[in-house]
C-alpha positions in Angstrom: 48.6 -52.7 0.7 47.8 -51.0 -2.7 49.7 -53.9 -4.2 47.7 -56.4 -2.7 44.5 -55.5 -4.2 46.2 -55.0 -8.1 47.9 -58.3 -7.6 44.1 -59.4 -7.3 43.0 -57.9 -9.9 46.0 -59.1 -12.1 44.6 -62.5 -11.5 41.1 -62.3 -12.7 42.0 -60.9 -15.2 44.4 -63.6 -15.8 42.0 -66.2 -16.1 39.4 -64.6 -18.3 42.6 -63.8 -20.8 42.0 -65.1 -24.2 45.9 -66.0 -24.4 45.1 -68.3 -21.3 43.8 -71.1 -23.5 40.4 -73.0 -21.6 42.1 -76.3 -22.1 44.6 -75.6 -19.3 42.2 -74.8 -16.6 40.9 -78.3 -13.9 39.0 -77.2 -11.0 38.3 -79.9 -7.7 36.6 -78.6 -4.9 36.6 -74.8 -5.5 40.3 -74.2 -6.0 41.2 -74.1 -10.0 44.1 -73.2 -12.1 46.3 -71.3 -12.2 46.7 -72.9 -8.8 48.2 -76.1 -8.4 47.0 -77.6 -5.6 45.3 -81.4 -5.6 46.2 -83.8 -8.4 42.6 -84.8 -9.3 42.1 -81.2 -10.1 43.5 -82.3 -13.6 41.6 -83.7 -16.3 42.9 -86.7 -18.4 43.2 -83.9 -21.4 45.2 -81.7 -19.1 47.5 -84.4 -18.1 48.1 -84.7 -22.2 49.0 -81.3 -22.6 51.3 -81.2 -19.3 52.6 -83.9 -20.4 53.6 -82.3 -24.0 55.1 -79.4 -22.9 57.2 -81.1 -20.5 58.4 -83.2 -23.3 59.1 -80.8 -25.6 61.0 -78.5 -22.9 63.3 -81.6 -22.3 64.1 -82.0 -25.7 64.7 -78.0 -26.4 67.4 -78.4 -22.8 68.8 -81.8 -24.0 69.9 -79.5 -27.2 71.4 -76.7 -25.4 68.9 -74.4 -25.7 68.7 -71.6 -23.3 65.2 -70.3 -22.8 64.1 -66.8 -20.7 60.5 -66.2 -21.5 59.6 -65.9 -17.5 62.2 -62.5 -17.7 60.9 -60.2 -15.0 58.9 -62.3 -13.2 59.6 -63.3 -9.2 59.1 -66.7 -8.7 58.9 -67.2 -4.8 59.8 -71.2 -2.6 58.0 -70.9 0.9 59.0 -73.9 2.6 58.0 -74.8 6.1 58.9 -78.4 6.1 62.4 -79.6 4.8 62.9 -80.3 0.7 66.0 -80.8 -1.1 64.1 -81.8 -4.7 61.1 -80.1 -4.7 62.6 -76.9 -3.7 65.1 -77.1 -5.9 63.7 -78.0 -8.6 61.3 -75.8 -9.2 64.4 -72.8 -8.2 66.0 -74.5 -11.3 62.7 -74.3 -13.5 62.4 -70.8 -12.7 66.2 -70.2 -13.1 65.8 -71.9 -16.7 62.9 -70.0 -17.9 64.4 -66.5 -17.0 62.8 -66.0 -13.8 64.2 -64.8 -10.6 64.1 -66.7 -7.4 63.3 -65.7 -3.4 63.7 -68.8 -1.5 62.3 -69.2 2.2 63.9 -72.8 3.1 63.0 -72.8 7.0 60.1 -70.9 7.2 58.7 -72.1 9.8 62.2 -71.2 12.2 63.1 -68.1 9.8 59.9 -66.0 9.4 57.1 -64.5 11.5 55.9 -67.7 11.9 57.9 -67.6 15.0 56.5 -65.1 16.1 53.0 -66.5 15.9 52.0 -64.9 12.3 49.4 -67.4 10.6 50.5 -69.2 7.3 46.8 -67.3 5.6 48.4 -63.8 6.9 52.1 -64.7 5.5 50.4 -65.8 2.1 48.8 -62.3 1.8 52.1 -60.5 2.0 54.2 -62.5 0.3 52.1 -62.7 -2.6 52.6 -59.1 -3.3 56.2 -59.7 -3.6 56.0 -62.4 -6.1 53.8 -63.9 -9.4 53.8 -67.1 -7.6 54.5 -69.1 -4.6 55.5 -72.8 -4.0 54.8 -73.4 -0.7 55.4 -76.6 1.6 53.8 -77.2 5.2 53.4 -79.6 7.5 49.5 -79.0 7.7 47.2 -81.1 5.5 44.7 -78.8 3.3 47.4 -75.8 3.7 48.1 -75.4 0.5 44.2 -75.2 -0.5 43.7 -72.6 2.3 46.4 -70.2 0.9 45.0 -70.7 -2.5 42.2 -69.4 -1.2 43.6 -66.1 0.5 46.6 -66.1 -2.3 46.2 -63.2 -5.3 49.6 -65.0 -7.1 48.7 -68.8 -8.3 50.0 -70.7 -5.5 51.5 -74.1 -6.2 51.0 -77.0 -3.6 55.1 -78.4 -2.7 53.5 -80.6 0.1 50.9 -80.3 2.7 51.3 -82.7 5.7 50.2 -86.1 4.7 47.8 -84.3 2.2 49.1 -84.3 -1.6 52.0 -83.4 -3.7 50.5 -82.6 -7.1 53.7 -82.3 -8.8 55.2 -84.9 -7.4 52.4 -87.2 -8.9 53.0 -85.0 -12.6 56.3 -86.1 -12.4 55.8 -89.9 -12.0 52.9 -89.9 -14.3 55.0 -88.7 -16.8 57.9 -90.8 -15.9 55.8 -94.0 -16.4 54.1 -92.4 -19.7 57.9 -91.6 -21.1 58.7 -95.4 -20.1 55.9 -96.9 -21.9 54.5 -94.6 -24.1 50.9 -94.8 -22.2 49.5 -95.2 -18.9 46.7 -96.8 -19.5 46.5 -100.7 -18.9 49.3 -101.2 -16.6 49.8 -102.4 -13.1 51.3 -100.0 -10.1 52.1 -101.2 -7.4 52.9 -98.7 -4.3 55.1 -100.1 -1.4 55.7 -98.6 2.0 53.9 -96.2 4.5 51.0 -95.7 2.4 49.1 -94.2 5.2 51.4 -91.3 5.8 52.9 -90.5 2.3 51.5 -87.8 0.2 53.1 -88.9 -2.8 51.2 -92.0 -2.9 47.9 -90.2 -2.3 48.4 -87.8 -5.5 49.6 -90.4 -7.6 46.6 -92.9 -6.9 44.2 -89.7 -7.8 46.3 -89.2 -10.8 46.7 -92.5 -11.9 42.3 -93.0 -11.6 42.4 -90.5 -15.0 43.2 -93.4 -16.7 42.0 -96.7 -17.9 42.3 -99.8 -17.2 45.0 -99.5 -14.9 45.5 -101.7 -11.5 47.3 -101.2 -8.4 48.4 -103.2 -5.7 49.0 -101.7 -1.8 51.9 -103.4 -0.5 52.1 -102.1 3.0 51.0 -103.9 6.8 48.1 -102.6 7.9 49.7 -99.8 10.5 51.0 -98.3 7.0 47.8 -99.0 4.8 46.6 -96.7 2.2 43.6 -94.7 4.0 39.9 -95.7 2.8 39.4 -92.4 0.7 41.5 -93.0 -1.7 39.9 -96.8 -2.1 37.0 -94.9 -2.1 38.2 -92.9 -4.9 39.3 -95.8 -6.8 36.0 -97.6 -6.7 33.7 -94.8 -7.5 36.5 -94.2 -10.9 36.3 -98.0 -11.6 40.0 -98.4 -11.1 40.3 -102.1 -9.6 42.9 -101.9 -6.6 43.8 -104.6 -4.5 46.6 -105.2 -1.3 49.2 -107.4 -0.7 51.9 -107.4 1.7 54.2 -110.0 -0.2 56.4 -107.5 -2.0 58.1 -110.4 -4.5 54.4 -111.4 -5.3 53.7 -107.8 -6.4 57.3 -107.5 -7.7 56.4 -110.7 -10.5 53.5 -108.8 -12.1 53.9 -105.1 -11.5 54.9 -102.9 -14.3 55.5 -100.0 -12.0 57.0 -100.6 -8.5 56.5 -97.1 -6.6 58.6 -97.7 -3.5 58.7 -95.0 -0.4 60.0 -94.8 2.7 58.2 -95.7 6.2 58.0 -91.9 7.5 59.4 -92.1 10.6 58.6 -88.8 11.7 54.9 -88.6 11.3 54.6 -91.3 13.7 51.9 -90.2 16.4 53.7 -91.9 19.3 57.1 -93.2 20.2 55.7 -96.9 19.8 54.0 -95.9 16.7 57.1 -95.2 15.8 59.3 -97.9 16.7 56.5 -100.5 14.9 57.0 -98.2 11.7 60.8 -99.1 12.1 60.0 -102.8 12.4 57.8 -103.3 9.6 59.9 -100.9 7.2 62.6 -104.0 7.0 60.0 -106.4 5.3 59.7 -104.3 2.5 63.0 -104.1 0.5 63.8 -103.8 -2.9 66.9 -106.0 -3.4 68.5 -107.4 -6.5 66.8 -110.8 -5.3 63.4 -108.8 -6.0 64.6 -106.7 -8.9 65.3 -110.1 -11.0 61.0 -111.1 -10.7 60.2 -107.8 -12.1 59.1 -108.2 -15.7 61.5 -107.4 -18.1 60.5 -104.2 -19.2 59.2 -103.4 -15.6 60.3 -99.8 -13.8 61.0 -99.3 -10.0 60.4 -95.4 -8.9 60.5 -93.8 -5.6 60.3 -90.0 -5.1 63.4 -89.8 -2.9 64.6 -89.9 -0.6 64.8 -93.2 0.1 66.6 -94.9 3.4 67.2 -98.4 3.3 63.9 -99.7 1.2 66.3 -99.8 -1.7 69.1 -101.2 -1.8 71.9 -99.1 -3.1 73.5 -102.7 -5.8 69.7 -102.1 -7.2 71.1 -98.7 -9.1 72.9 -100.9 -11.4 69.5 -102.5 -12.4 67.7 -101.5 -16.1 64.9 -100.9 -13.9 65.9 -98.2 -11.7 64.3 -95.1 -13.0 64.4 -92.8 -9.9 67.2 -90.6 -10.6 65.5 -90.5 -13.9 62.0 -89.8 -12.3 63.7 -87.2 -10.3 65.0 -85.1 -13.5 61.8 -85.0 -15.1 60.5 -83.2 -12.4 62.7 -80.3 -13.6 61.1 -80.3 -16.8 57.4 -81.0 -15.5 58.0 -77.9 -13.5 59.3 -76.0 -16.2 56.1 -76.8 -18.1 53.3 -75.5 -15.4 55.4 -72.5 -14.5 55.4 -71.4 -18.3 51.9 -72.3 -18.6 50.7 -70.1 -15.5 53.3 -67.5 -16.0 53.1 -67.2 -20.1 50.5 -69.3 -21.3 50.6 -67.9 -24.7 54.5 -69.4 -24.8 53.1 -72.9 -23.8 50.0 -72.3 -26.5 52.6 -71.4 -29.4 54.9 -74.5 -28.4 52.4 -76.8 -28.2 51.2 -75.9 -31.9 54.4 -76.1 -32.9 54.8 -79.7 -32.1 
């Protein structure tokens, strides 16, 4: 257990490092970086600097450019809940940067879980095997709770219907590429509100901004939940819903569809009114064509039958895109929790 306790230390020490620059550190609610763990744990100027790095990381792959500043560090994926692009993604980050890669895909069937170990317990010990963990779980505030017992920085993969901080980095940046800003434009997020995460951490993220609007589309058994309106109001961010998806479609800039999520349905007719409802939200071409011109339509994937697969074709269609960038925003957080003094001397470069 000697380990353990030095992996502690390594991490104070860490964050009072000069070569850890103060602008990268956002703390919400006790839990602060390095960890990654809610998405309004960011500050606007943090977004700006993620943002930048990503950018720049993009660029340096577009040109070929191989980089392996993470050498000798052990990035660990702890997955309890099912991923194909989150876990991935950041594997392919790591892989990128130099790093090495443990991946846990199943942990909840393929670890001591099943033998009745607690998530806080497995956090300890794994965190002495690796500089840091992504971790997904089907329990909302996990991800906080192993930051908590964690000695590696810990980043949030999904917690339940909780948040999915990177996921939210990603899209953020997606729509900044797009339009070269964020502020002043009009979101509108469509689908099971209630029990998406995605939508959760991209309404906190989106808040940092100003002047921006968005619309719920979703019937009321998929509703966004009242603390994020909550959110929005005490941030000023006007917000409104809707359930006509063309009416949305005609003034949206962004159109942020997800899927109805099926399996986080309480009961069996739960369920089977998520199925009904999830046909009057489609994105066709029909809808496609009121979007504004210049207009984007997103989704974080997967997506079932809420877009159509003749929509692909369509200017619009940034998801495959969207899903990309998530390589490089990943690539950006890793390098500046890992090797901060890399991300530091790129940024100035730039």
């Amino acid at each position: 257990m000697d380990n353990f306790f030095v992996k502690v230390k390594q991490i104070e020490l860490l964050k009072k490092e000069v070569l850890m620059p103060e602008r990268f550190w956002g703390e919400h609610d006790g839990v602060d970086f390095p960890h990654v763990v809610l998405a309004q744990q960011f500050s606007r100027e943090h977004l700006i600097e993620i943002f930048s790095l990503a950018s720049i990381l993009k660029k340096m792959l577009g040109k070929g450019k191989m980089v392996d500043w993470l050498y000798g560090n052990i990035i660990l994926t702890l997955f309890y809940e099912p991923s194909t692009r989150t876990r991935l993604s950041h594997e392919t980050a790591a892989w990128r940067l130099g790093a090495r890669v443990m991946s846990s895909e199943n942990a909840a069937e393929f670890s001591s879980a099943i033998k009745g170990e607690t998530m806080e317990d497995s956090i300890r010990i794994v965190s002495a095997m690796a500089d840091l963990v992504v971790m997904r779980h089907k329990e909302t505030g996990s991800a906080k709770k192993a930051a908590l017992v964690n000695c590696s920085p810990i980043i949030n993969g999904g917690d339940g219907r909780g948040q999915h901080p990177t996921q939210a980095l990603l899209d953020v940046f997606t729509i900044n590429e797009h339009f070269g800003k964020v502020d002043g434009l009009k979101v509108a997020m469509v689908g099971d509100l209630k029990r998406g995460r995605t939508v959760r951490s991209l309404a906190y993220m989106l808040s940092k901004f100003e002047n921006v609007e968005i619309i719920f589309v979703a019937p009321e058994i998929a509703q966004m939940a009242d603390d994020i309106k909550e959110h929005l109001d005490d941030n000023g961010v006007n917000w409104r819903t809707e359930y006509d998806l063309a009416k949305a479609a005609s003034e949206a800039d962004v159109i942020y569809m997800t899927r109805y999520q099926l399996e986080r349905a309480e009961t069996e007719k739960e369920r089977h009114m998520l199925e009904e409802v999830s046909k009057q939200h489609v994105m066709n071409r029909k809808i496609a064509g009121l979007m504004p011109e210049n207009s984007i339509i997103m989704h974080p994937l997967p997506r079932v039958a809420e877009i159509r697969w003749s929509v692909d074709q369509n200017q619009r269609a940034k998801y495959f895109e969207q899903a990309e960038n998530g390589i490089y925003i990943r690539m950006a957080l890793l390098t500046m929790i890992l090797k901060p003094e890399k991300a530091n001397e790129l940024l100035n470069l730039h």
